[in-house]
C-alpha positions, -999 to 999 in steps of 0.1 A, spaced: -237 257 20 -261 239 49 -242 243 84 -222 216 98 -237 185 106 -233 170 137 -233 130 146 -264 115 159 -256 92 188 -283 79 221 -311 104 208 -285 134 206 -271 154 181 -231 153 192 -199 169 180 -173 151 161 -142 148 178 -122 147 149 -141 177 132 -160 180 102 -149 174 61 -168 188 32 -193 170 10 -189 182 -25 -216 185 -52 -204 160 -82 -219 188 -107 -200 218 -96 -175 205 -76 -185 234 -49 -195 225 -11 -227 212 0 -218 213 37 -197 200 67 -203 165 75 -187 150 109 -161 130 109 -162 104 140 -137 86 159 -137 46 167 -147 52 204 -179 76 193 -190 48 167 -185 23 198 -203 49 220 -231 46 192 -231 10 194 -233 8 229 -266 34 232 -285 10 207 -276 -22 226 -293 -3 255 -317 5 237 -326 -23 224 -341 -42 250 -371 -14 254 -373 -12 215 -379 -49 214 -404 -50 236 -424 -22 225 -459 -40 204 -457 -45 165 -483 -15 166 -460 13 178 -431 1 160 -457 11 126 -465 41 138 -431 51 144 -426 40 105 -460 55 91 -451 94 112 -414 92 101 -425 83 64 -450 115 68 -417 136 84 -402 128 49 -433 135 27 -437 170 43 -400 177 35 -399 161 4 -384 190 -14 -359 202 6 -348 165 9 -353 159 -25 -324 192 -34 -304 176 -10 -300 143 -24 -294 158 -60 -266 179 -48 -249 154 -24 -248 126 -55 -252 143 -91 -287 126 -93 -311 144 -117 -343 161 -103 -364 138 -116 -342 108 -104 -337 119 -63 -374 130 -63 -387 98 -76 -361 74 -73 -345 83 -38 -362 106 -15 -400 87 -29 -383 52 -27 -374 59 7 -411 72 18 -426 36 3 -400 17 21 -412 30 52 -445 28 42 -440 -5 34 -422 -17 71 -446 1 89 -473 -31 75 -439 -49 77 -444 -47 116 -477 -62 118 -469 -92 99 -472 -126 118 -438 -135 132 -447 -169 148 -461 -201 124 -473 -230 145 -458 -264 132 -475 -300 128 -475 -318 158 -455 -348 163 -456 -382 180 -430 -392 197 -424 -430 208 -411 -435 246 -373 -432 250 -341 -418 263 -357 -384 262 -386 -393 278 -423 -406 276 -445 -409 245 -464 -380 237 -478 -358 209 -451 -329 206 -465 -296 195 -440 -268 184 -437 -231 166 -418 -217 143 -406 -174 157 -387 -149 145 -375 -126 169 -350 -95 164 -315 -101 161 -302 -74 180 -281 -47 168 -278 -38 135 -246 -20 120 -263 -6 82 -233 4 62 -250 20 27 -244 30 -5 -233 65 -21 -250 60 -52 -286 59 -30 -289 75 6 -325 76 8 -334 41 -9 -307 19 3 -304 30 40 -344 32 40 -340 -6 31 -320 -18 55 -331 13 86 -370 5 81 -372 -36 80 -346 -37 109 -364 -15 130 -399 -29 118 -388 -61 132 -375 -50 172 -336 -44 162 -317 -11 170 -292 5 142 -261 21 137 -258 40 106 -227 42 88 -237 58 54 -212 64 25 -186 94 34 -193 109 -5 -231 117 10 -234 114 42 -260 141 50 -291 128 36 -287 102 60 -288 125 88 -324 138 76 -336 103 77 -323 104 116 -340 133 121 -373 124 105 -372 92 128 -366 114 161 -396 136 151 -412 103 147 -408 90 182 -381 64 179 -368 62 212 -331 74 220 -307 46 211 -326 35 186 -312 49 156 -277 61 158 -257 79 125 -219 78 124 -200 89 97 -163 96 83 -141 94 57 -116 72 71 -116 31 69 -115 30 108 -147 47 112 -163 18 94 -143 -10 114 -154 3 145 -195 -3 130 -184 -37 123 -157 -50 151 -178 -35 182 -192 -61 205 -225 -42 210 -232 -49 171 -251 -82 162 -253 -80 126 -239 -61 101 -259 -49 66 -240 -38 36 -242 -25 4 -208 -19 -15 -182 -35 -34 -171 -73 -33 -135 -62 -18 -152 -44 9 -175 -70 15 -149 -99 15 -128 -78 44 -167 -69 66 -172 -110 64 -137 -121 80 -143 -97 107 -182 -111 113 -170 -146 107 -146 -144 132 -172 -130 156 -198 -153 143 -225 -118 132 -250 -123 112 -247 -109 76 -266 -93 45 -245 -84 18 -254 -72 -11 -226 -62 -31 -211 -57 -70 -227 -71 -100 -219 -74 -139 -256 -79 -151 -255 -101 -181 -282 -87 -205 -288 -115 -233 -304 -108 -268 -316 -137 -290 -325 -133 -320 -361 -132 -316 -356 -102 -299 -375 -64 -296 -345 -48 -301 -358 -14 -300 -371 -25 -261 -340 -40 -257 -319 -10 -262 -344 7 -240 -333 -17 -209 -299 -18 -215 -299 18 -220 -309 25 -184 -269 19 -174 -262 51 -194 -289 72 -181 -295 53 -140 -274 71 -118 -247 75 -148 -245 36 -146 -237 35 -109 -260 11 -99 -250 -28 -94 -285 -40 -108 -272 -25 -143 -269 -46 -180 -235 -35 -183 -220 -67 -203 -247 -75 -230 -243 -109 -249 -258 -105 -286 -268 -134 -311 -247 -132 -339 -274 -128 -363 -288 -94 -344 -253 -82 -335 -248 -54 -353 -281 -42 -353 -282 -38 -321 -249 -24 -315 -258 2 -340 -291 8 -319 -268 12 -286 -246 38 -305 -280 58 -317 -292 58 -282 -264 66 -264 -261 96 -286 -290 109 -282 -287 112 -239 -280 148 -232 -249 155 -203 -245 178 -182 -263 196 -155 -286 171 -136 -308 206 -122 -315 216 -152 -343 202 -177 -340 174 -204 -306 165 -188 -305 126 -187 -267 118 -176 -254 133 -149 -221 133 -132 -202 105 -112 -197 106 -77 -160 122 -74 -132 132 -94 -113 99 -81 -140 79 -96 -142 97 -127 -105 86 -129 -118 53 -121 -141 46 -152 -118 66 -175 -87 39 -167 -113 12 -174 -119 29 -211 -85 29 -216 -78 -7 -206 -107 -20 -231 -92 0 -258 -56 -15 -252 -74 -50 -251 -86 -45 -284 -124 -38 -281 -139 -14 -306 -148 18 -294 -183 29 -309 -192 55 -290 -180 76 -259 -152 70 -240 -138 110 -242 -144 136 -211 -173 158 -223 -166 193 -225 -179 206 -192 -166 239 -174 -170 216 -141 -182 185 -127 -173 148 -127 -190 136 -163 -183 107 -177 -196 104 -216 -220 71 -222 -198 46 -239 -201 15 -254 -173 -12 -264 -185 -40 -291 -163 -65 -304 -152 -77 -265 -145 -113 -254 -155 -127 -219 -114 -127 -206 -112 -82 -211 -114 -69 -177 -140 -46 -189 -165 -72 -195 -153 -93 -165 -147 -65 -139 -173 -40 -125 -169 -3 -137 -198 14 -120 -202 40 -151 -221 51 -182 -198 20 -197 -219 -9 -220 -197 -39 -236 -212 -62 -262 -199 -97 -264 -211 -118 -297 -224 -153 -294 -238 -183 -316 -264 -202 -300 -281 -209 -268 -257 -227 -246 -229 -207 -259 -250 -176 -243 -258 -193 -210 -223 -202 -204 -212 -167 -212 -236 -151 -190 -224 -175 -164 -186 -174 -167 -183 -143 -143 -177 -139 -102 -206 -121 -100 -245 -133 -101 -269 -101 -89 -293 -96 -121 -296 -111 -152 -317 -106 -185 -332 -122 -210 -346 -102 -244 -367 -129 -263 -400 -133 -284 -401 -166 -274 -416 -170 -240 -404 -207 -236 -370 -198 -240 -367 -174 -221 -381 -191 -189 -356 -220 -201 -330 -194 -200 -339 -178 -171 -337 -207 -147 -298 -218 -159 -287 -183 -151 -266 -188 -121 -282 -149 -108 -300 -140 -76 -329 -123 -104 -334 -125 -135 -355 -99 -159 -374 -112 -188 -379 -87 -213 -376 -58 -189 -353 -40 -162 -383 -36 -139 -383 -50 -107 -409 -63 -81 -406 -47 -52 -421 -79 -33 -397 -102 -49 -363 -114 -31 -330 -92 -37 -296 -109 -35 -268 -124 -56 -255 -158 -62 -215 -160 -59 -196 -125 -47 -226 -108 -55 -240 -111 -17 -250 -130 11 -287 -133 20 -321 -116 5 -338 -84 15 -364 -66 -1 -403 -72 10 -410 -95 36 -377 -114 27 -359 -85 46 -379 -90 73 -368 -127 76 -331 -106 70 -332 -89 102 -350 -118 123 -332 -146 139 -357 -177 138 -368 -194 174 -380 -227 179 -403 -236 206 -415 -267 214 -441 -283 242 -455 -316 251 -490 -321 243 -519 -330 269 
């Protein structure tokens, strides 16, 4: 077990005053060390040392804010491994998965904000002609379009990620002048605390970036209600998200949320199934399906329906549980045993509601560790909570449907709007599809993403965009300046 962590507050690493609690591996249930557990006045004490900060952070030239990036994204690099074994025992992640799909992610997105910090920030407008008036004599007007830093940033992350989702939110925020307060997930807290320190080796001044964790509710009120804290970034569930926006509302902060999804994946009849299954099957394998991006509720054309539930069942029987250190191992564990509980009540619900089991849906027979078994429910209508609610699991449900429109409005009856998908052979369609899906992206023929393209939801899926230079326009508050020409 590592040795306890302490918080990292004004360019100091500083005790908890309420102690430390233990981060546990999801795969063997044993310690992986001692996080800290903060109190309301040392996340306010955080808070504060970025709003001092702030002002000499902002100021400082678009050049040494990217080299600043560019060394901490080097820091990371050269500890790559030792990050990378971190990150698999804090969340149950495969090797394969926090080497190249955390700790790698993370290294591009500061690689990618360190350019991020040279990009123009001011766009001159078209002049204008005025006419003589109550606001004064005729003139040609000339004015510009600026972003400038919003000030400070409270970054409240995601367990199922701590290297690609903070990196998101720490990297464009700082790219763009603003200081941070970190408040990552309690489950994995310590990965977090490597980024910190990879920034300090960097050169980010003190105050800059500050890390505060705990496992109590508090701890996260205090990163949102402090009046040091500008803006608040999150990535969690819709419930969480609804309570973050009274509080900011109230205040009037600026928000990003980015929150649950029930990714509708539709297959028409047209369809490669085989590539189909292939997508879909990523919510099995991706983090064990803890990931809001996942084609959880896929929507089949009659005439394929069973073929491609019987593809689902093949595929999910062929993924290999258990150990994620160990070779060929595909799904790993969930996050805790309180999650685990979690997914399991959801099985049980859809089976009560009358959906047909086909595969799945039992505890696998594991000495230790949180596993969940890939499952799949077919024969499921749009009103079970399982196909309406987000289960955050290794859990697919197939809903039948007729024709086109009867698909669309399927996929759109639901709260949530992240990511869609489209399987087709028929390009046309698919485009037509595409743009009546009420979704903040939509995938044709694929579960890639661009990594340039805007990230958000439509309905309780989020607030805002991030990702590329659209989270640079996230963490930028837009400035208007005008002057009378000669």
């Amino acid at each position: 077990m590592t040795a306890a962590q302490r918080l990292y507050i004004a360019g100091e690493w500083v005790e908890p005053a309420r102690g430390y609690y233990e981060v546990i591996d999801p795969a063997t249930e044993e310690p992986v060390g001692l996080a800290p557990e903060a109190t309301p006045e040392q996340v306010h004490e955080a808070a504060a040392a970025a709003r001092e900060a702030f002002t000499s952070w902002s100021r400082t030239s678009p050049e040494e804010r990217a080299a600043v990036l560019d060394r901490a994204a080097d820091v990371i690099q050269r500890e790559f491994d030792r990050y990378a074994e971190l990150a698999r025992r804090e969340t149950g992640a495969t090797t394969g998965t926090a080497r190249g799909m955390q700790v790698a992610v993370g290294v591009s997105r500061f690689r990618r904000y360190a350019k991020g910090a040279l990009e123009p920030v001011e766009q001159g407008l078209p002049p204008q002609v005025n006419e003589a008036g109550p606001m004064g004599r005729a003139g040609v007007f000339g004015a510009l379009a600026a972003r400038r830093p919003v000030g400070v940033v409270t970054c409240i992350t995601s367990y199922n990620n701590p290297w690609a989702n903070p990196a998101g939110k720490v990297a464009p925020a700082l790219a763009m002048g603003n200081t941070v307060v970190v408040k990552p997930a309690p489950q994995d807290p310590l990965s977090v605390y490597r980024m910190a320190e990879a920034l300090a080796e960097a050169g980010a001044l003190p105050g800059v970036v500050n890390v505060v964790s705990g496992t109590r509710t508090e701890v996260g009120e205090a990163a949102v209600d402090s009046e040091d804290v500008d803006m608040v970034s999150f990535t969690g569930s819709t419930a969480v998200g609804q309570r973050i926006g009274e509080v900011c509302g109230r205040a009037v902060k600026r928000q990003l949320m980015e929150l649950g999804g029930k990714g509708a994946a539709l297959v028409f009849d047209d369809a490669d199934l085989d590539a189909a299954v292939q997508g879909i099957g990523t919510t099995f394998a991706f983090y064990s399906g803890q990931i809001c991006t996942a084609p959880t509720r896929v929507l089949a054309q009659r005439s394929v329906y069973d073929r491609l539930v019987d593809k689902l069942s093949e595929y999910a029987g062929f993924m290999r549980v258990g150990d994620p250190a160990a070779r060929g191992t595909i799904v790993g564990p969930v996050i805790s045993a309180a999650h685990r509980e979690r997914i399991e009540s959801y099985v049980e619900s859809g089976k009560k509601a009358g959906a047909r089991l086909v595969v799945g849906g039992e505890r696998p027979d594991l000495p230790r560790g949180f596993y969940v078994a890939p499952t799949l429910f077919a024969d499921c209508t749009n009103e079970m909570r399982i196909v309406r609610e987000e289960i955050f699991g290794p859990v697919v449900v197939v809903v039948p449907f007729d024709d086109e429109e009867e698909g669309v409005a399927l996929a759109n009856d639901s709260d949530y709007g992240l990511l869609d998908y489209v399987w087709s052979g028929d390009a046309a369609r698919a485009f037509r599809v595409a743009r009546r899906l009420r979704a903040g992206g939509v995938g044709i023929n694929t579960v890639g993403r661009n990594m340039e393209a805007p990230f958000g939801g439509f309905k309780k899926s989020g607030v805002g965009r991030d990702v590329g230079s659209y989270a640079l326009h996230a963490y930028s508050e837009t400035q208007a300046i005008v002057w009378p020409g000669g």
